[in-house]
C-alpha positions as CSV (number, residue, x, y, z in Angstrom):
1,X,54.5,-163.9,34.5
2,X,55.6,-166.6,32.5
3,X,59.1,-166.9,31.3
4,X,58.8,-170.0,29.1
5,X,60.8,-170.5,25.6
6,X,58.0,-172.3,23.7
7,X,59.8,-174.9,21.3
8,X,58.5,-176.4,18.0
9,X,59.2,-179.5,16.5
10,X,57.9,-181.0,13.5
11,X,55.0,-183.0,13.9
12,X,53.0,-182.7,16.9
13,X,49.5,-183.4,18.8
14,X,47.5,-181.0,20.6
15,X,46.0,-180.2,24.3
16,X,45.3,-178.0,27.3
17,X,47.7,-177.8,30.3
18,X,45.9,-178.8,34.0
19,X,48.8,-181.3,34.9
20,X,47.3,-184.5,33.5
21,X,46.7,-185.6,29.9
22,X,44.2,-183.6,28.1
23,X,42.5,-184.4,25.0
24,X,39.2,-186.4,25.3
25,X,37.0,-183.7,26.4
26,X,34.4,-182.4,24.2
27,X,35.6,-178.8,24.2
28,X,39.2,-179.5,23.6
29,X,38.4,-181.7,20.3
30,X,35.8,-179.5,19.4
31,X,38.3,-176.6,19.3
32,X,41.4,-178.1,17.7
33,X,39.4,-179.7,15.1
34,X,37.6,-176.3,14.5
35,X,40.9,-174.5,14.0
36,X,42.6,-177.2,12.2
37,X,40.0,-177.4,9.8
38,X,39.8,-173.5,9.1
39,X,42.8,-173.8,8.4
40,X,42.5,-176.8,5.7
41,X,39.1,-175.3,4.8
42,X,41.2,-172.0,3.6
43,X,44.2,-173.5,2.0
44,X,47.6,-171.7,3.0
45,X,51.1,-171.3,3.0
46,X,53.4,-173.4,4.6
47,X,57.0,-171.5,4.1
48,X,57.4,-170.9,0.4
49,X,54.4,-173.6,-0.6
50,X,50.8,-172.8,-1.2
51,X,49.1,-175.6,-0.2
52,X,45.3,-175.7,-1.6
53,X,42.3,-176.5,0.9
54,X,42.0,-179.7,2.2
55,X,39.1,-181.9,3.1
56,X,38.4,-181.9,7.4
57,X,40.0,-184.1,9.7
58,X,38.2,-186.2,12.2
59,X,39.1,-187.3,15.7
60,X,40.6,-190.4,16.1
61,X,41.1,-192.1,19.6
62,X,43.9,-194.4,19.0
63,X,45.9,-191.4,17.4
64,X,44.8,-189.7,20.9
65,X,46.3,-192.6,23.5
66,X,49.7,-192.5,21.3
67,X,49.9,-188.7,21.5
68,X,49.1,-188.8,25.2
69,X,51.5,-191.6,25.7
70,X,54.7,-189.7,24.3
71,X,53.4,-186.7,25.6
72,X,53.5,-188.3,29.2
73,X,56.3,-190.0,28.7
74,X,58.4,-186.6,27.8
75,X,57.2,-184.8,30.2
76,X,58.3,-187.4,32.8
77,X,61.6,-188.0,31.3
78,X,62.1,-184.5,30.8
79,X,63.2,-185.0,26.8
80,X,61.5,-183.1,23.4
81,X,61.6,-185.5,20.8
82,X,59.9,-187.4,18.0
83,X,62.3,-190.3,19.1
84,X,60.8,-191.9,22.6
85,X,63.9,-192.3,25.0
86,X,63.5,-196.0,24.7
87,X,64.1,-195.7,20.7
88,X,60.4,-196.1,19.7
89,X,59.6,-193.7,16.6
90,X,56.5,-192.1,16.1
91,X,55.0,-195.3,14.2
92,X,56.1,-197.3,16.6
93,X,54.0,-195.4,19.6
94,X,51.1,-195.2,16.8
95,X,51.0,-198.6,15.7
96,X,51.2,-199.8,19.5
97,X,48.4,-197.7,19.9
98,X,46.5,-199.9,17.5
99,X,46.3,-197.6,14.6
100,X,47.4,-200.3,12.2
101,X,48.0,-200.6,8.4
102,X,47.2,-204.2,8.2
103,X,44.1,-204.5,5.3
104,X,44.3,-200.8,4.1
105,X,45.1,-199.9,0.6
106,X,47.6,-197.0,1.7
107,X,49.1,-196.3,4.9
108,X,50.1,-192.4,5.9
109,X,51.1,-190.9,9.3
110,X,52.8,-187.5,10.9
111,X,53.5,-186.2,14.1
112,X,54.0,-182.6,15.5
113,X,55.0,-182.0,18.7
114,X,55.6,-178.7,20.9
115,X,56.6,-178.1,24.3
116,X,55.6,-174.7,27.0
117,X,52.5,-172.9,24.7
118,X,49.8,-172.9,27.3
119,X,46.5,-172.8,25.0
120,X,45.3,-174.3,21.8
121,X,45.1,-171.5,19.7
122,X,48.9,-170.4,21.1
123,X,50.3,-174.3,19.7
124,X,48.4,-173.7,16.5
125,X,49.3,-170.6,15.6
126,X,53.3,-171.8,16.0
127,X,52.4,-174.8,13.9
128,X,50.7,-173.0,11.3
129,X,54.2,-170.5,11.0
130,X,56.3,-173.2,11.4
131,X,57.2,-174.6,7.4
132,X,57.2,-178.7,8.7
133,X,54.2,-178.4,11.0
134,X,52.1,-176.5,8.5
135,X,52.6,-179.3,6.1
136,X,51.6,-182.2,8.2
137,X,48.0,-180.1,9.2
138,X,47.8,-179.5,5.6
139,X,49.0,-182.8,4.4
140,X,45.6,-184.3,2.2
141,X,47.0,-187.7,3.1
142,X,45.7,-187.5,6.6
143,X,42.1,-188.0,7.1
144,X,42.3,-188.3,11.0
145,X,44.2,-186.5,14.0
146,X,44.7,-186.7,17.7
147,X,45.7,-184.5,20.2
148,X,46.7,-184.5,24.0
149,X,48.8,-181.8,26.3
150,X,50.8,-183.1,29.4
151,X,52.1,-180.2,31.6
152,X,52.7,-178.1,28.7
153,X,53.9,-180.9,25.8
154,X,51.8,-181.3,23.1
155,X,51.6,-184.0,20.7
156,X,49.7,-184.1,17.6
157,X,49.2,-187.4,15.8
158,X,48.0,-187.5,12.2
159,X,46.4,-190.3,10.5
160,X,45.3,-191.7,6.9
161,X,44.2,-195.3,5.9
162,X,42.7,-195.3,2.6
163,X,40.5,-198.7,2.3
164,X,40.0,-201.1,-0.5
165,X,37.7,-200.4,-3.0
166,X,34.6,-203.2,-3.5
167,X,36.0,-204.3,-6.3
168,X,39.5,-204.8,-5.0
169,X,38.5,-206.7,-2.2
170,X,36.5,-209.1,-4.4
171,X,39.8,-209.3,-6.6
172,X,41.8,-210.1,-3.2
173,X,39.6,-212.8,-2.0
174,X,39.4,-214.7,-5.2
175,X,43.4,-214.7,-5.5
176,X,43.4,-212.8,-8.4
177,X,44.8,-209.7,-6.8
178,X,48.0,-210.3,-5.1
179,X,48.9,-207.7,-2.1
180,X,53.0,-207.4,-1.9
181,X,54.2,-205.8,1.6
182,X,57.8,-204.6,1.7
């Protein structure tokens, strides 16, 4: 019997439950990208919003290390939050990760997280009802996505870096095209 209150929070990463990080295994990408991508593949409603199908996400492994890192590091601190108990936000973790911004023309990331659903399709199916969740995995902004599950805390990381065109670049490197960073 399980007795567990499953809780939801906005923004969160994916994986199965055996006691240590879980994520890079064929089956468990395999699966969360299949139902992630139904899902964008479909279109749907997130609260009140229809959002329209969306192209697939990939896998991406630095998304993954900085989803299994704050997984890990809530599940040893005991805490269920998009804040890290040190004060590092979700960019922070991702960045760290090496997911950088540095050279791309735009720059987009999201995180859901979730805490006591023990199987893939149970965390989905509370993102996809949850209104802030559903948004991120529809969100066309983000191109890639990784997952990981440490003793029952997932942690969803989304990704999207949209590159230079040819042209752009040529603009850039003859000084012609200016890049301003805020």
């Amino acid at each position: 019997m399980r007795n567990l209150i499953a809780k939801v929070i906005c923004i969160l990463t994916i994986s199965l439950s055996f006691g240590t990080a879980y994520g890079q295994s064929e089956p468990f990408k395999s699966e969360f990208l299949a139902r992630i991508n139904a899902a964008r593949s479909k279109g749907c409603n997130c609260g009140n919003t229809y959002f329209p199908p969306a192209p697939p996400l990939t896998w991406n492994n630095k998304l993954f290390d900085a989803a299994t890192g704050h997984a890990k590091d809530m599940a040893r601190s005991s805490y269920f939050s998009h804040t890290s108990k040190d004060g590092r936000s979700m960019e922070d973790r991702v960045v760290s990760a090496g997911y950088k911004f540095k050279g791309f023309k735009s720059f987009a990331i999201g995180e859901n997280i979730a805490q006591g659903q023990q199987s893939i399709a149970e965390v989905m199916d509370g993102w996809l009802k949850s209104e802030g969740h559903c948004k991120n995995l529809m969100n066309r902004d983000f191109k890639e996505v990784g997952i990981a599950e440490y003793k029952t805390y997932w942690v969803q990381d989304f990704g999207g870096r949209t590159s230079f065109t040819a042209e752009q670049q040529k603009l850039i490197k003859s000084g012609r095209y200016k890049l301003i960073q805020n």
